[in-house]
N, C-alpha and C positions, 0 to 999 in steps of 0.2 A: 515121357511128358516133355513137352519143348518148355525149353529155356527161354528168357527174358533177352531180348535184344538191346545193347546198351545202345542210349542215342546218339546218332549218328551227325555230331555237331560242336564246330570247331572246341566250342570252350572244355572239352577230355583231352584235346591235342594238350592245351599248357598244362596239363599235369607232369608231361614230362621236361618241363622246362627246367528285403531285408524287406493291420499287420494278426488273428487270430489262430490259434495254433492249428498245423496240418497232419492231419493222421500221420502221412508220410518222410515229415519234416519234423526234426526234433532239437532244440537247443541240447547240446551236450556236455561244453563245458560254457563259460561267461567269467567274467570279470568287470569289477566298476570302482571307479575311483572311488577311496573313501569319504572324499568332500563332496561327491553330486549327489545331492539329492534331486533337481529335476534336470531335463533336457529342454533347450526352448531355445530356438534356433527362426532366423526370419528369413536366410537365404544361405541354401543349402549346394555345394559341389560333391557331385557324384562321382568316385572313382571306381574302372575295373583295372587292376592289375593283370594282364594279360598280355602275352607277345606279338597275338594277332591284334591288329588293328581292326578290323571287322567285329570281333568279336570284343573286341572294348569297348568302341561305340555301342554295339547294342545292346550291353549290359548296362551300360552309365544310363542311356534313354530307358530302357527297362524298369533300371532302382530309381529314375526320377517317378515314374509313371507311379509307383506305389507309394511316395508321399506327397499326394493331390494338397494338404491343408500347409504347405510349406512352399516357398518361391524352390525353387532346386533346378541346378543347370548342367548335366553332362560335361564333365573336365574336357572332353573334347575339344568341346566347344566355347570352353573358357581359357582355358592354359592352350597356347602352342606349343605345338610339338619340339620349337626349337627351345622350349624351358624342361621339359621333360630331366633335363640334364643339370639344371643351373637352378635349385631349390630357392634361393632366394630372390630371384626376378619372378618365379611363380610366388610366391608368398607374396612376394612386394606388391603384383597385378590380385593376386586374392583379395589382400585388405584394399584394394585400390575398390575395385568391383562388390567391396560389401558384403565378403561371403563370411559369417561367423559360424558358420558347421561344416563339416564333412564327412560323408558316408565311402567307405572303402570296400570292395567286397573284392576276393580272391580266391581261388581253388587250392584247396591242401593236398587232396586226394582224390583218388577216381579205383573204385578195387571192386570186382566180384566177390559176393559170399555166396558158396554154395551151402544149402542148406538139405538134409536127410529127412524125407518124409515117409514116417514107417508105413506097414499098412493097420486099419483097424479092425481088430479084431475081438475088440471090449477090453476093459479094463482086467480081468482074471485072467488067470491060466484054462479055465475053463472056454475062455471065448471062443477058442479054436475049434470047438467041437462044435460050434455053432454053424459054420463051412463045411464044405463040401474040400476034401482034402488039396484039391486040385488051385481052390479057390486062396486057402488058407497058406498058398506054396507061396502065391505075393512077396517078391522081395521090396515091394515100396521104389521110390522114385526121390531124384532130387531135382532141386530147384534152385537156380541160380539167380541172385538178384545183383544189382546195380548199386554200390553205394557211393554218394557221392559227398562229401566232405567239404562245406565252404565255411571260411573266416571271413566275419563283418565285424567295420572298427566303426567305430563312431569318434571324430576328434573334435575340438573346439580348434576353431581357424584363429579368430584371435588370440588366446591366450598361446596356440601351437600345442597341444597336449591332450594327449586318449583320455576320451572319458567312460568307452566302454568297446568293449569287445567278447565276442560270441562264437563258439564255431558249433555249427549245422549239419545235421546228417540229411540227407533227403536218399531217401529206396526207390529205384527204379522211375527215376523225370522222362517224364517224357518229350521236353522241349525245354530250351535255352528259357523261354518265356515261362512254361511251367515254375522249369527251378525257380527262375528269380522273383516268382512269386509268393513260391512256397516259402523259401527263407527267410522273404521280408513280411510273412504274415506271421513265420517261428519266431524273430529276431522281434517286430511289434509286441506278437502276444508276451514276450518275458518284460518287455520295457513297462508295458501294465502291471504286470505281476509285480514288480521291484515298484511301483509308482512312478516311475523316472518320465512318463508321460501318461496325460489322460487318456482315458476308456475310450474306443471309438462311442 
């Protein structure tokens, strides 16, 4: 049985260096400050943590694309690159520009699971005599899948402080844009669940 091809796209390179929930996409652990009870944000910067530049920008425009009901602006294209280094000239131009949120999203991990699919032959010991001996010889098949592992923070820009953070399993994406939508529809459906924001 052929194997699952992992995709072929910069953002597994920085491994070696965010909304209703997706079969494939799973919140697996989370954390939230004990004082929030909601999120309510009016202009939102998007960050990817990432080495390539390519692939930061198209993940920041990506996580703006999936919160349409919020102002939200690619760090890109808010912070320059010569702040990247100097935390408090970015901070100083954030509160300058009126950003009171921020979305962070990052790659933890990128790993194969191989998985053992027997063959079926019914539930008893008797199943096997339900085959043809030849048939019943079946060693079964494995199957390898794609796991990919992202942390998304969520901070408050004014006060400077996480209000919540999340990490994500997604099996087998199939694209950059896949992922980053899958996550932000995993990372959405739990922020309902907890009430920290309205029901679509």
């Amino acid at each position: 049985m052929p194997t699952r091809r992992p995709i072929s796209h910069p953002l597994l390179a920085f491994a070696s260096l965010v909304l209703a929930s997706c079969s494939n996409t799973r919140v697996v652990t989370q954390w939230q400050d004990p004082s929030v009870t909601q999120l309510r944000f009016t202009k939102v910067l998007s960050l990817c943590i990432a080495k390539g530049q390519d692939v930061r920008r198209e993940t920041e425009d990506l996580l703006c694309a999936q919160m349409p009901r919020v102002a939200c602006k690619p760090a890109y294209l808010a912070i320059p690159e010569s702040m990247i280094t100097n935390p408090e000239e970015a901070n100083a131009l954030a509160q300058q520009e009126s950003f009171d949120g921020a979305i962070v999203i990052r790659l933890l991990d990128a790993r194969e699971q191989v998985t053992y699919e027997p063959p079926s032959y019914g539930p008893t010991f008797w199943g096997y005599y339900g085959y043809a001996w030849p048939m019943a010889y079946d060693p079964g098949s494995f199957r390898t899948d794609q796991i990919v592992r992202i942390e998304t923070s969520i901070y408050s820009v004014k006060e400077d402080r996480l209000l919540w953070v999340g990490t994500t399993e997604t099996m087998n994406p199939d694209s950059l844009p896949d992922l980053v939508k899958d996550v932000a529809k995993a990372v959405r459906g739990e922020l309902v669940n907890r009430q920290l924001i309205p029901a679509p």
